[in-house]
N, C-alpha and C positions, 0 to 999 in steps of 0.2 A: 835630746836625751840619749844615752846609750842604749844599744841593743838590749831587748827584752824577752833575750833567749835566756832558758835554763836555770830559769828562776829556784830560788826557795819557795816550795809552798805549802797547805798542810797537806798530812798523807793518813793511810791508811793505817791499822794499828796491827796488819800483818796483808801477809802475800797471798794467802790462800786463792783456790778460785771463784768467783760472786754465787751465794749462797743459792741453788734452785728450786727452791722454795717459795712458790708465786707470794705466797701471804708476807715474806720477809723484805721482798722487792718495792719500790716505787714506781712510781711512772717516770721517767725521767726524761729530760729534754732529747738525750743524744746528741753528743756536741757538737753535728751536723744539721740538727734538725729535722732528722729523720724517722724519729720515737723510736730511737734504740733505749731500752728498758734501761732505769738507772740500777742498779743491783743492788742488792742490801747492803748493809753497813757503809753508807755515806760517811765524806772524809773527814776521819778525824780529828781530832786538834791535834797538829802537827808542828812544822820549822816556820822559822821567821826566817827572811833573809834583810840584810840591810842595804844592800846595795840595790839605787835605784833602776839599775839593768837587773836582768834575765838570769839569774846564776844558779849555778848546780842548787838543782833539789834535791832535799835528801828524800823525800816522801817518805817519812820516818815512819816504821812499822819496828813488832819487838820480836822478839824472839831468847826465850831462856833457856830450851833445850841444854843440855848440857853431851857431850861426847861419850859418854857409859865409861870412860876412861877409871883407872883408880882414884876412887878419891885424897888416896897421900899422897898423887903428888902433888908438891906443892911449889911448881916451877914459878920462878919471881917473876911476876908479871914486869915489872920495872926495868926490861928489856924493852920492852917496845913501849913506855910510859913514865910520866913522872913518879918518881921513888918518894920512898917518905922523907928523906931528906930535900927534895926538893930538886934534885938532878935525875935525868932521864939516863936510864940504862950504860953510863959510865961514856954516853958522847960528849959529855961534855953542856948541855942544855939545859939552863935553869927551869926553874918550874914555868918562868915564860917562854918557853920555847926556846930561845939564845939569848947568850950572856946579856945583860944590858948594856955592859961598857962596848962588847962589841959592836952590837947592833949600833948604836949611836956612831961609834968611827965609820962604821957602813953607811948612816945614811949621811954624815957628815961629808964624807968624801964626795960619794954622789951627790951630792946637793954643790959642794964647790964648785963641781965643774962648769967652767963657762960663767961661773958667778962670782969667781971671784971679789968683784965690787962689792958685795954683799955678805961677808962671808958671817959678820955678826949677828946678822938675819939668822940667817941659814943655821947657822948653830944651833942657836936658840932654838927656831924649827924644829930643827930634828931629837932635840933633845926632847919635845912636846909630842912626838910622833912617839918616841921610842914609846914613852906613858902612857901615851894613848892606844899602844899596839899591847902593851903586856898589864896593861891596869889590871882586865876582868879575868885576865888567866887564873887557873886553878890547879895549886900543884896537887901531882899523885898524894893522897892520904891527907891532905891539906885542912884545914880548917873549916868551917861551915855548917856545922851544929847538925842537928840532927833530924830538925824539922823538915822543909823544904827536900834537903838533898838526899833525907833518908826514903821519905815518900817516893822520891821520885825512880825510884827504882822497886822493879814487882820482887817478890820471894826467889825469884829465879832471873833476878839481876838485867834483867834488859829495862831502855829508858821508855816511861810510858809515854801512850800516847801523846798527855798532854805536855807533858815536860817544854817541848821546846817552845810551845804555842805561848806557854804561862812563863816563859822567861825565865825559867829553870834551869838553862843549861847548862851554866857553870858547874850547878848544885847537882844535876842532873849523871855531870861527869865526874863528878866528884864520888859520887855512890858507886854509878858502876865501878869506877877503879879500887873503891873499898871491897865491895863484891867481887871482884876479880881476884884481889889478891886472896881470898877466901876461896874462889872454887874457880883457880887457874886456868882449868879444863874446858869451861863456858864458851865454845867458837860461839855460839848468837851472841854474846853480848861482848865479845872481841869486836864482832863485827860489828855493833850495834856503836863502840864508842868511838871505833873509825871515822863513823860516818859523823858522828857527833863531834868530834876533831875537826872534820870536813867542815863543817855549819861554822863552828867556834873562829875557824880561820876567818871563813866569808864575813860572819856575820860581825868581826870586830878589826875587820881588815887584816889580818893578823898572817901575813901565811908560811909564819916559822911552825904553825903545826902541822901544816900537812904530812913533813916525816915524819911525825907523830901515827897522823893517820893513817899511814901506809906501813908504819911497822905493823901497828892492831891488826888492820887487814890480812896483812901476811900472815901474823899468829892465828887468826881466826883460820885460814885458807892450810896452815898446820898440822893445824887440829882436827879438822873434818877437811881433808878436800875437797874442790869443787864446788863447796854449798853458795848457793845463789846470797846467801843474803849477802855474804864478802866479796861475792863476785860484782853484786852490784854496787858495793861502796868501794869496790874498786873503780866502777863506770863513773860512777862522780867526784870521784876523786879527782881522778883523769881529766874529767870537764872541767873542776875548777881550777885546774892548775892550765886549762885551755889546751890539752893534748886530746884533741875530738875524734880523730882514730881510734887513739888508744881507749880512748870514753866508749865509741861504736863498738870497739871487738869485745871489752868484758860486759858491755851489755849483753850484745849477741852470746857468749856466751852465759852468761847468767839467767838468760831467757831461755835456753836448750835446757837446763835444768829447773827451770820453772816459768812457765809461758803468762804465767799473771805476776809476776813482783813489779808490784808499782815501782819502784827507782829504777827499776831497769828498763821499763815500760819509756821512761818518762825524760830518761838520760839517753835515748835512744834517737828522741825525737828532738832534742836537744843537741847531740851530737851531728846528723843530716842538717838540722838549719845550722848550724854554724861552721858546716864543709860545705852552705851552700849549693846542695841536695834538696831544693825544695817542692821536688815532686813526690823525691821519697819521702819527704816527711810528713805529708798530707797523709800521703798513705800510711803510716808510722800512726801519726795519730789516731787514722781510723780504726786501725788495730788497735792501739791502747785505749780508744772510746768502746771497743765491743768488749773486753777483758775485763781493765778497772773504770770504770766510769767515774768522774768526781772529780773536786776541784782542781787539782794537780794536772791532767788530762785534759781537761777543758780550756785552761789556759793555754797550755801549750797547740791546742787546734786552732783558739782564736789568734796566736800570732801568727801561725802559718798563713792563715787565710790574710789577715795585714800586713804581712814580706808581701804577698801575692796582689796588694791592693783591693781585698776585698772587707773595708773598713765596716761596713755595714754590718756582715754574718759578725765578724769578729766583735762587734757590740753587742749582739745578738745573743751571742754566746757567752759573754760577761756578765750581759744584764742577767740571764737568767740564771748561769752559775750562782751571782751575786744576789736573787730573789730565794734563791733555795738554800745557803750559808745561812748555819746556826754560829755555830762555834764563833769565837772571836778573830781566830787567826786565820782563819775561811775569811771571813768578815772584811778585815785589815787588807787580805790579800789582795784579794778578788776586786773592790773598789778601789785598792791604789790602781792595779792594770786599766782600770776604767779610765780613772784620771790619767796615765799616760796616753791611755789613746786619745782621748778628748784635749790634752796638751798637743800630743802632735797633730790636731788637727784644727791647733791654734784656739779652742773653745775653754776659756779659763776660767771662764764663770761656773761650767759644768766640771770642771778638772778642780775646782779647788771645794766642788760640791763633794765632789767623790772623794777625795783626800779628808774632809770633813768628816765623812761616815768610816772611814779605814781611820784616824785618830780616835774619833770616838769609841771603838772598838778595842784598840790599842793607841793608848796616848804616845805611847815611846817608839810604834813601829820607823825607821828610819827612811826608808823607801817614801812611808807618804809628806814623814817632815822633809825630806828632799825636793820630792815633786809639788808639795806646795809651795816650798821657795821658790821655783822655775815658774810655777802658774804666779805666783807675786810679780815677781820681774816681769811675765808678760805684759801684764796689765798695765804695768806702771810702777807698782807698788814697789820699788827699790832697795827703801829702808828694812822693809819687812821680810823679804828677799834676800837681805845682806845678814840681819840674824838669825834668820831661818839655815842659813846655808854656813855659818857660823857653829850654830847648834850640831849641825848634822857630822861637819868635819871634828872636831873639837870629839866626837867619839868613834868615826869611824872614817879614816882618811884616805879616802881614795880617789883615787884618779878623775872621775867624771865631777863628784863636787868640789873636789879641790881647784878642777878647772873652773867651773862656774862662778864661786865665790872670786876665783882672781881676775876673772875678767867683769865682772860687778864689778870691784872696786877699780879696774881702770876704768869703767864706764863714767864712775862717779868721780875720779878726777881730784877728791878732797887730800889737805896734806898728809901726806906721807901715805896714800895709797898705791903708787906704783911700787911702793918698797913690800907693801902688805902683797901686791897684789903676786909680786915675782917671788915671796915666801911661799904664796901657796904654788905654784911651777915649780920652785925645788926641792919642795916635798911631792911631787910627782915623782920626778926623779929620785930622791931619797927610796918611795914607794915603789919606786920597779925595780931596783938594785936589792931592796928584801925580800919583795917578790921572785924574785928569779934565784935568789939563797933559796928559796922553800922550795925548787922544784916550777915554778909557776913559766910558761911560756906569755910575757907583758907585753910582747913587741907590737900587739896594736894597741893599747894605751900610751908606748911610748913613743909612736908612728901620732899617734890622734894631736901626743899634748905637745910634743918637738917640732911639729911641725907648723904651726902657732906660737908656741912660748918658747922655743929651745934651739936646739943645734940642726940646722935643715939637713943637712947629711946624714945624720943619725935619723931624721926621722924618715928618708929613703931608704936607707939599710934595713930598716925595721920593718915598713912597711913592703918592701922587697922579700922578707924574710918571712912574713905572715901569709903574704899572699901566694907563696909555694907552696905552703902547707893549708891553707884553705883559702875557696874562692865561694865568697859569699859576697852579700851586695856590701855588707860593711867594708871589707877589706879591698874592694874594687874601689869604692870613695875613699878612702883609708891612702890606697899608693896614686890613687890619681890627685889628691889634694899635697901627698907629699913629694910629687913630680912637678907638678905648679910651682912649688915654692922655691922648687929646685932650679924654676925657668925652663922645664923642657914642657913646655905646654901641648905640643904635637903629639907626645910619647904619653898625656895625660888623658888624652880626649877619648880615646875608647874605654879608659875604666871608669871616667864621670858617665859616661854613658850607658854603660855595664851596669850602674850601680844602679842608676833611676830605669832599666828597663823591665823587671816586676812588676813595675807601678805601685810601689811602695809606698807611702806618701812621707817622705821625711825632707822640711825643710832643707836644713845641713845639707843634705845632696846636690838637691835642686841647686841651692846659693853655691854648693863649690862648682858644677857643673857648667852654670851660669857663670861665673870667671872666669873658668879656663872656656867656653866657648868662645868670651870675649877676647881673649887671648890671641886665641887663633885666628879671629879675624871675622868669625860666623855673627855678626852684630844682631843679627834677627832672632839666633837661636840664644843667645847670652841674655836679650830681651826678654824672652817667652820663660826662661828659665829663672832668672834674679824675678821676675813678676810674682811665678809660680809658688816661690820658698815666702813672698812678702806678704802672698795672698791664703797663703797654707797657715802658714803661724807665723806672724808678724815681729813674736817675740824670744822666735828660735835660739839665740845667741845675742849676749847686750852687741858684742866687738862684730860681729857677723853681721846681723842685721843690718846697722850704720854703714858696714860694709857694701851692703848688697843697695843696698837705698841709695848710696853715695855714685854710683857703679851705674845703676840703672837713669840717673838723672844725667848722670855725663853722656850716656848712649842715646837719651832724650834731646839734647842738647845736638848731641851727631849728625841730628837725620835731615 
C-alpha cells in the first residue's frame, strides 16, 4: 500500500479553542492513552479523501466572517476562479481546470514515451484519463440547481460542515462561488473554497486545480492578512502538491495566529512524517491531541506510532477512534485506516471486515473500494481484485492503483493483458506529467512506478531528487530499490536498511531489502529479509511476492 500520511479526514466545523465547560466535554480516550479529556464538539462530518494513502486533510471547518470592507465593491471573483463563462480569470483554463485538447496532448505525449509499441493503447488511455480528470469538475456559476449546492452553503457563505462528508463538493463549490461573487469581500469563504479546490484535486485525482487553490488562497490572504484559516490552506495545499517544508512553515505560521486550527494542527504532523521527522511528529501529535482532539488527530498519532512499529497502540487508537464515530465520514475513515493496517499486517480477513463497515457507511468511499481489492488479491480472490481495482481507477487514477491493477493483470497472464497491464504504467506517466502542470512535486510516484514499469534512469533521477528534499523511510526504499535496478546494489544497501530500521512493518521494504542484500552477497540476511515480507503479508504485491518466493527458494537450494 502507499504511505498513509496526511490523509483526508473529517474535521471540525471551526477552529476555536475546545469549549471549558466540564458539562460540554467527554471523557475521551487521548490518543495516547493517557485520559486526556476529549473536548466538546467531536468531529464533524467533514472531507473524504480517495486516495488509498495518507493525503492532505483539509479538516474542513467554516468560517463566513466577512472583512467590514464596502459592500460595493464588487471585485470579480473570477480572477482566481471559474467565470461564468466557463474560463478562469482570462489564463486560459476551462471550467476543468485545462483545455481538454491540451491536457490530452499532455498526457499523450507522456504516455508515448518509451512505449512507443503501444501508442494506440496509450491514446486511448489518455483520452479516458483526460474524462475522468475533468468529468466531476464544476465550472464558476455553472449548473446544479438549487437543492444540494444551495444548502450547502450557511447565509454567510462558507461550506458546512457536512458538505464534503455527504458528497457535496462539487455542489458544495458551486454555492460558494455563487456566494463569492455576491459578497467579493468574504476572506473565510475565499479560504474555505481553496481548501475545497485542494480536496476536489485529491479527491478526483485532478491536480489542474490546485492553481485554482492557490489563487483563492491568495485572495483570502488579500483580503485579511495573515488570517489562519488561508494560512492553513495554504499548509495543505503545499502538502498536496508534496512541498512538506513549505506545508511546515504556513502551518507554523498559521498556528502563531491561532494555536488550535485543526488543519494546521493536523498538516503539521503531516509534514514531520513525510520529512521523516519522526520524533517530531509524535510530539506534533501530542500537541494536536491536547488542543483538537478527534478523529482527524487521532489518526495521524496512530501512524506515527506504525512508522515507529508500534502496531499494537496504533490499533488501539483506531479501534477506539472507530467505537466513538457517529457521523458517516468518521465512520468510512476511521475503519478504512484499520483495514490498511490489518492489510499490512497481511490479516485480510479482518481488513476486508473493516472495509465492510467503511462501505457500509459510504458505499462510494474510494480508499475502502481500493483497499478491499488489495485484501481480494491477498487472499486469492483475483477476479474480484481485478474489478474492484477497475472500479476505483475508471474514477480516480492514480498512481498507486493504477500500479496494482497492472500488475494484477500480468499476474493473470490472460490474452491481451500485458497490453491492459502496460496501459495502466502509461497512465502513470500520463499522471505525473499533469501532476507536475498543477504545481504537484510526483517524483516519488514516478521513482515507485519507473522503477518496476518504466525507464530505470528516470526512476533514479527521481528518486535522487526526492530524497534531497526529504528523508523518510519511504523515500529511503524509494532510491534504494531504484539503485537495484540500476545495478549499483552496494550504493543501495544502506537506504534498504535505512528504510526497515523504525521497525515499520511494510512488507515492500522487507522484499526490496531482501534482494538487494542478496545482491551483495549477505545470503543469510537476504534470507531473514525475503522470509520477513512472505510472513508479514504474503499478498503484498501479485509480481513482488512471486518475486520474493522465487528468490528465497533459490537461496534455499544455495545452502
Amino acid at each position: 500500500m502507499p504511505p498513509r500520511t496526511t490523509d483526508s479526514t473529517p474535521g471540525r466545523p471551526d477552529d476555536r479553542p475546545p469549549s471549558p465547560d466540564p458539562d460540554t466535554a467527554t471523557g475521551g480516550h487521548g490518543a495516547a492513552g493517557t485520559g486526556r479529556a476529549e473536548r466538546a464538539g467531536g468531529a464533524a462530518d467533514g472531507t473524504r479523501g480517495a486516495d488509498a494513502g495518507r493525503t492532505t486533510e483539509p479538516c474542513a471547518h467554516t468560517s463566513g466572517s466577512t472583512d467590514g470592507s464596502d459592500p460595493s465593491d464588487t471585485s470579480d471573483p473570477s480572477d482566481t476562479s471559474d467565470s461564468r463563462d466557463g474560463r478562469d480569470g482570462g489564463d486560459g483554463e476551462t471550467s476543468e481546470g485545462v483545455d481538454p485538447g491540451r491536457r490530452v496532448a499532455v498526457l499523450r505525449r507522456a504516455a508515448d514515451r518509451g512505449r512507443r509499441w503501444r501508442a494506440a493503447h496509450v491514446a486511448g488511455c489518455a483520452a479516458l484519463l483526460a474524462v475522468a480528470l475533468t468529468g466531476g469538475a464544476v465550472a464558476f456559476g455553472g449548473s446544479g440547481g438549487e437543492g444540494g449546492g444551495a444548502a450547502a452553503v450557511s447565509a454567510a457563505g462558507a461550506l458546512s460542515p457536512g458538505d464534503l462528508a455527504r458528497g457535496d463538493l462539487d455542489a458544495g463549490i458551486a454555492s460558494l462561488q455563487r456566494h463569492l461573487r455576491a459578497q467579493p469581500r468574504d476572506f473565510g469563504s475565499w479560504a474555505t473554497l481553496g481548501v475545497a479546490y485542494v480536496e476536489q484535486a485529491r479527491t478526483k485525482g485532478d491536480p489542474s486545480r490546485y492553481p485554482q487553490a492557490e489563487r483563492a488562497l491568495r485572495r483570502s490572504l488579500a483580503l485579511r492578512p495573515g488570517n489562519d484559516q488561508a494560512l492553513a490552506g495554504r499548509a495543505a495545499l503545499a502538502a498536496a502538491r508534496h512541498d512538506f517544508p513549505g506545508a511546515l512553515a504556513h502551518a507554523d505560521r498559521a498556528l502563531k495566529q491561532n494555536p488550535y486550527n485543526e488543519r494546521a494542527l493536523c498538516t503539521r504532523i503531516d509534514a514531520l512524517v513525510e520529512l521523516g521527522r519522526y520524533d517530531d511528529a509524535a510530539e506534533a501529535a501530542g500537541t494536536a491531541d491536547d488542543r483538537r482532539p478527534g478523529v482527524p488527530v487521532f489518526t495521524r498519532y496512530a501512524y506515527v506510532h506504525e512508522l515507529r512499529g508500534d502496531v499494537r497502540t496504533a490499533r488501539e487508537v483506531l479501534q477506539r477512534a472507530l467505537d466513538a464515530a457517529s457521523a458517516p465520514a468518521d465512520v468510512a475513515y476511521v475503519a478504512t485506516a484499520l483495514g490498511q493496517l490489518a492489510w499490512n499486517q497481511g490479516d485480510y480477513e479482518s481488513a476486508l471486515g473493516h472495509y465492510a463497515r467503511a462501505l457500509a457507511a459510504d458505499d462510494e468511499y474510494l480508499p475502502a473500494l481500493e483497499g478491499r481489492a488489495r485484501a481480494q488479491a491477498g487472499r486469492g480472490d483475483r477476479a474480484a481484485a481485478v474489478r474492484g481495482l477497475e472500479q476505483v481507477v475508471a474514477r480516480s487514477p492514480l498512481p498507486g492503483p493504477l500500479v496494482a491493477l497492472g500488475e494484477l493483470y500480468e499476474d493473470r497472464g490472460a490474452d491481451g493483458d500485458r497490453a491492459r497491464a502496460g496501459d495502466q504504467y502509461a497512465l502513470v506517466d500520463a499522471w505525473t506529467s499533469l501532476a507536475r502542470a498543477g504545481g504537484v512535486n510526483a517524483d516519488l510516484d514516478a521513482a515507485l512506478a519507473a522503477a518496476d514499469h518504466g525507464d530505470r534512469e528516470t526512476a533514479l533521477r527521481a528518486a535522487r531528487a526526492e530524497w534531497d528534499r526529504r528523508r523518510s523511510v519511504h523515500t529511503a526504499d524509494a532510491l534504494a530499490w531504484a539503485l537495484h535496478v540500476n545495478g549499483r546494489d552496494a550504493e543501495a544497501l544502506p537506504y534498504a536498511r535505512r528504510a526497515t530500521a523504525t521497525g515499520y512493518h511494510n512488507a515492500a521494504f522487507l522484499y526490496h531489502r531482501g534482494i538487494i542484500e542478496r545482491a551483495t552477497g549477505n545470503e543469510r540476511a537476504a534470507r531473514a529479509q525475503l522470509q520477513a515480507a512472505l510472513d508479514l503479508n504474503p499478498g503484498f504485491s501479485p509480481l513482488g511476492a512471486r518475486e520474493a518466493r522465487t528468490a528465497l527458494d533459490d537461496l534455499e537450494g544455495n545452502r
